[in-house]
N, C-alpha and C positions, 0 to 999 in steps of 0.2 A: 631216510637212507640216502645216502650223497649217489650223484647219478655219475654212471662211467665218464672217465675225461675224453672218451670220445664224444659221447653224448654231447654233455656239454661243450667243447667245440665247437658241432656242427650245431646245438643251437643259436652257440654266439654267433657266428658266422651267417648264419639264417637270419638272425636279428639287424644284424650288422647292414646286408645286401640288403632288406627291407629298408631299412633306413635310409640308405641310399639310392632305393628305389623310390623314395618319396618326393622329393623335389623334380624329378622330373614325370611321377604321376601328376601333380601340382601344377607343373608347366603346360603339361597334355590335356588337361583340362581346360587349362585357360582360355578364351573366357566361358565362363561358367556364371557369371550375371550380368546385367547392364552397364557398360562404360557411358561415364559422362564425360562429355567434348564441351568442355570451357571454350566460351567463344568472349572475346575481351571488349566488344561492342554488344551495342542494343540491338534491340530484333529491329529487321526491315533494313539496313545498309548489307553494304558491300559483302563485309567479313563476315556476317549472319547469313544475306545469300548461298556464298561460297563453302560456308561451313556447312551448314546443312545438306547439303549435295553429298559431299564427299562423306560427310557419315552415313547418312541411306546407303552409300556406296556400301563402305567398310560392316555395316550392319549386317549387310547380305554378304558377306566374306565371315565374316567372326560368326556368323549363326545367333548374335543376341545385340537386343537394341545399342544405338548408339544414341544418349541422349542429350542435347544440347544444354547447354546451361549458361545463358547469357551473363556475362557478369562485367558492365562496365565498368568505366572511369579512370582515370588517369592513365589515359592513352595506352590502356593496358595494362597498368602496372597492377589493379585492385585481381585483374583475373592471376596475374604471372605468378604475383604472390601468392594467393591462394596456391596455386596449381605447387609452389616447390616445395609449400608446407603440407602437401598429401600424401597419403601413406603410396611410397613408388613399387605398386603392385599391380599396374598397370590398366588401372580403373579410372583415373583421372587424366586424362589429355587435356595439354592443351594446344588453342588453334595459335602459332606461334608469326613472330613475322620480325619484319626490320627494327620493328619498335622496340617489343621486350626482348626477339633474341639476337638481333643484330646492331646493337650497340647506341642507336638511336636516342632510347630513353636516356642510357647510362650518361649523353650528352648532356640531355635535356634538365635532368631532373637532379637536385644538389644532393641529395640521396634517395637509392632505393633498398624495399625492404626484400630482395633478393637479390643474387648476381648471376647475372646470364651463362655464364661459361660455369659456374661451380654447381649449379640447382635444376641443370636441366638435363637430359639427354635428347638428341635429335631420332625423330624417326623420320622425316620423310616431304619433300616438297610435294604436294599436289597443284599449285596452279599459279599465273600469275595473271595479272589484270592490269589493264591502261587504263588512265582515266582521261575524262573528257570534260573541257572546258564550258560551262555553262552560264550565258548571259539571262537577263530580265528583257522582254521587247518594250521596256521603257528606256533602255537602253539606246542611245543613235548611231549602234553599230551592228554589222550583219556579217563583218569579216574577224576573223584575227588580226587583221594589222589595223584595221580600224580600230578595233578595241583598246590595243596598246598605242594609237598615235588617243584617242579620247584619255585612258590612261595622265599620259603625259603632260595633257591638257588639264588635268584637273589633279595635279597631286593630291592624296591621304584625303581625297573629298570619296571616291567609290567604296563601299562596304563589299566585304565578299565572305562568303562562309565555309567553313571547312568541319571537319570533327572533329578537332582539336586540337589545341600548340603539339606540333611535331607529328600527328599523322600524316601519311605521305598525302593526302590530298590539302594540307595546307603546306607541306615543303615541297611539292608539285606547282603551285600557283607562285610562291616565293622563288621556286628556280624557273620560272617564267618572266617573272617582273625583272629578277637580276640578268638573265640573260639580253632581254627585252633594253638594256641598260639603266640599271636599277631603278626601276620604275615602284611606286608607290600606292599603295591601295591602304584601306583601313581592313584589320583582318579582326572575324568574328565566329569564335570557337564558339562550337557545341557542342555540348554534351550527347546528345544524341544524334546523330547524322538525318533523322527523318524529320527532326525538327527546323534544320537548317532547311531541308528541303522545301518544307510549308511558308519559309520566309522568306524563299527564294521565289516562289511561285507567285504570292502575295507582292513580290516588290520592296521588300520590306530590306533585305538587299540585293545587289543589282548583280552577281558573278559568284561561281564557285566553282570548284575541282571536286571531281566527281569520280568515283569509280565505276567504269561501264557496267556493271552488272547493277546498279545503284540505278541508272540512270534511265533504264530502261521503260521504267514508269513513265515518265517524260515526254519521252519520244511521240513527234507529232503535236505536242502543246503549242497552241497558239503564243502563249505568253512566254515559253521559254526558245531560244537559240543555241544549238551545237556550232559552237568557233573553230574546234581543234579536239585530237585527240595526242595522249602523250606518249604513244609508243612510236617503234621505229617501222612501224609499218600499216596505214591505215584499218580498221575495225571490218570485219565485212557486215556486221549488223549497222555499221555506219557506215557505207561506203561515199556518201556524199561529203561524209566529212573530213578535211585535211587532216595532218599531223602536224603538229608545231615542228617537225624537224624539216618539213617543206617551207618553212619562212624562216628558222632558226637552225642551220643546219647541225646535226650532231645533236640535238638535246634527245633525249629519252626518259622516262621517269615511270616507271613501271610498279604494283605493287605485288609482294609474294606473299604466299602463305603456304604455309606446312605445320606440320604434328611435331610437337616434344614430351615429352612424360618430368616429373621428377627424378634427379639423378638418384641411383643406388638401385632404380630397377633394373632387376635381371635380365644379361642380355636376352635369354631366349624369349623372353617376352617382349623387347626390343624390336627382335627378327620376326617374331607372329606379328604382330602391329604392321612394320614395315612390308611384311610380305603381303596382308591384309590388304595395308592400301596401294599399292603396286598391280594387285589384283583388279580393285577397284577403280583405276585409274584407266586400265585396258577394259572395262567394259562401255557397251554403246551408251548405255541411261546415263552412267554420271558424264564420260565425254562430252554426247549431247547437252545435257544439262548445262555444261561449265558451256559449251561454247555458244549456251544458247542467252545466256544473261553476259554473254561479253569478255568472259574469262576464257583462258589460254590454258587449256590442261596439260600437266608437265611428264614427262615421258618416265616411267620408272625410275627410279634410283634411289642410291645408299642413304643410310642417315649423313655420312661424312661429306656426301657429294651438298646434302641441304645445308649444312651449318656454312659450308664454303662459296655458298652462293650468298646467302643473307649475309655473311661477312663483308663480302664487296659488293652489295648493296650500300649495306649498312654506312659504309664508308664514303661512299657517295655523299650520303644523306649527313652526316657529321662532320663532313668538309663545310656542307652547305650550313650548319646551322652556328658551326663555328665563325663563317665571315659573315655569318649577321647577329651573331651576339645571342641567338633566342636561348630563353630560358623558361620552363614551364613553372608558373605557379601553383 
């Protein structure tokens, strides 16, 4: 027996308003299990530091784990890529920076297999970090200018380690040498940053750039020397130690880091992310934390406000790698 066309109406209608009540029951939910935080270094450096903080943060913000998921190599690209081919449902972050989302790589590398601007959405800067210049005491220097008048003295004879062609701690040492009047060093990428550090320790070579929250290990080793740090205004976990803009005036070289997802996720789950970590940014434990390994916690803001800072970062950093030719293998 056909039902009145009221009836039916007001089931359509019924049906209808459920329906569309479902994507934002969906959104209300969100998260509802574990998000994993792509971090595009190995454990133990800088960005693995920094990373880790800032999820414990956001963990206690979203109510469910945030779990790290190391995944190197190629200065990022191995994680960036994964991250633009996951499903953008806001389960997959990644930890983003100069390299994959501010144009760095796109310099560096004759193709990648994703594109910055088209695969990503931004959510959100949480911190930046200076690094700090590190000799071997086999070294016959104890100053920065001593370092780069020995430098000078010994052109492409000194080894120095970084994490790899085109992270900011080897285009950190490179806009040191070129400011310095392009001075020369022999440069020696790692694939791991805590490996370069064991070679660094050992002697094996004699300087590197270093992210202070990296470096922290160090501190007080007899066999290593703090020269310089790279921001514009001395560390207070280093306060004995200079800036390179006190003997080089104007240089700065700073590194950032912040949160992107896969493009085509929903903004409202965009705005829970960002509001997430906004939240977590204002609290004491992760503040502390960052300012306690040597990172600069970044004051709240937009996704728009991060993609516009790593832009002219970025920019910096690809002027630089264009007058000296670098290319990553």
């Amino acid at each position: 027996m056909p039902l009145p066309a009221r009836t039916t109406r007001r089931t359509a209608l019924s049906a209808l308003a459920a329906g569309l009540a479902l994507p934002r029951l969906a959104f209300a939910a969100y998260p509802d299990r574990p998000i994993r935080l792509v971090i595009p270094y190995g454990g133990g450096g800088q960005t693995d530091i920094v990373s880790r903080l800032i999820g414990e943060g956001m963990a206690q913000q979203l109510g469910q784990p945030v779990l790290a998921d190391n995944r190197p190599g190629a200065a990022g690209n191995v994680a960036a890529e994964m991250v633009a081919r996951a499903p953008a449902d806001g389960y997959t972050v990644l930890i983003g920076s100069t390299g994959t989302l501010g144009g760095v790589n796109a310099s560096l590398y004759r193709s990648l297999g994703y594109d910055p601007e088209r695969d990503f959405l931004p959510i959100g800067l949480f911190c930046t970090a200076q690094n700090i210049v590190l000799t071997h005491a086999s070294l016959p220097v104890r100053t920065l200018p001593e370092f780069l008048a020995y430098i000078r003295a010994h052109p492409d004879e000194i080894p120095y380690a970084s994490s790899g062609t085109g992270a900011t701690t080897h285009l950190s040492m490179e806009m040191l040498l070129e400011r310095a009047g392009h001075l020369r060093m022999i440069h020696v990428p790692y694939r791991q940053s805590t490996q370069g550090m064991t070679d660094l320790l050992a002697g094996r070579v004699k300087a590197r750039c270093l992210g202070l929250p990296e470096a922290d290990v160090v501190k007080g080793d007899p066999n290593i020397r703090a020269l310089a740090v790279t921001g514009a205004q001395r560390s207070p976990q280093w306060p004995d130690v200079p800036t390179i803009a006190e003997i080089l005036p104007g240089f700065e070289a700073v590194n950032a880091f912040g949160l992107s997802v896969p493009a085509r996720t929903p903004p409202e789950i965009v705005a829970r992310l960002n509001a997430a970590l906004n939240a977590a940014l204002q609290t004491e434990p992760v503040r502390a934390g960052l300012l306690r390994v040597g990172a600069d916690p970044a004051a709240p803001g937009t996704p728009e406000a991060f993609m516009t800072y790593l832009r002219a970062r970025g920019e910096v950093w690809t002027a630089l790698i264009r007058r000296l030719g670098l290319v990553a293998e």
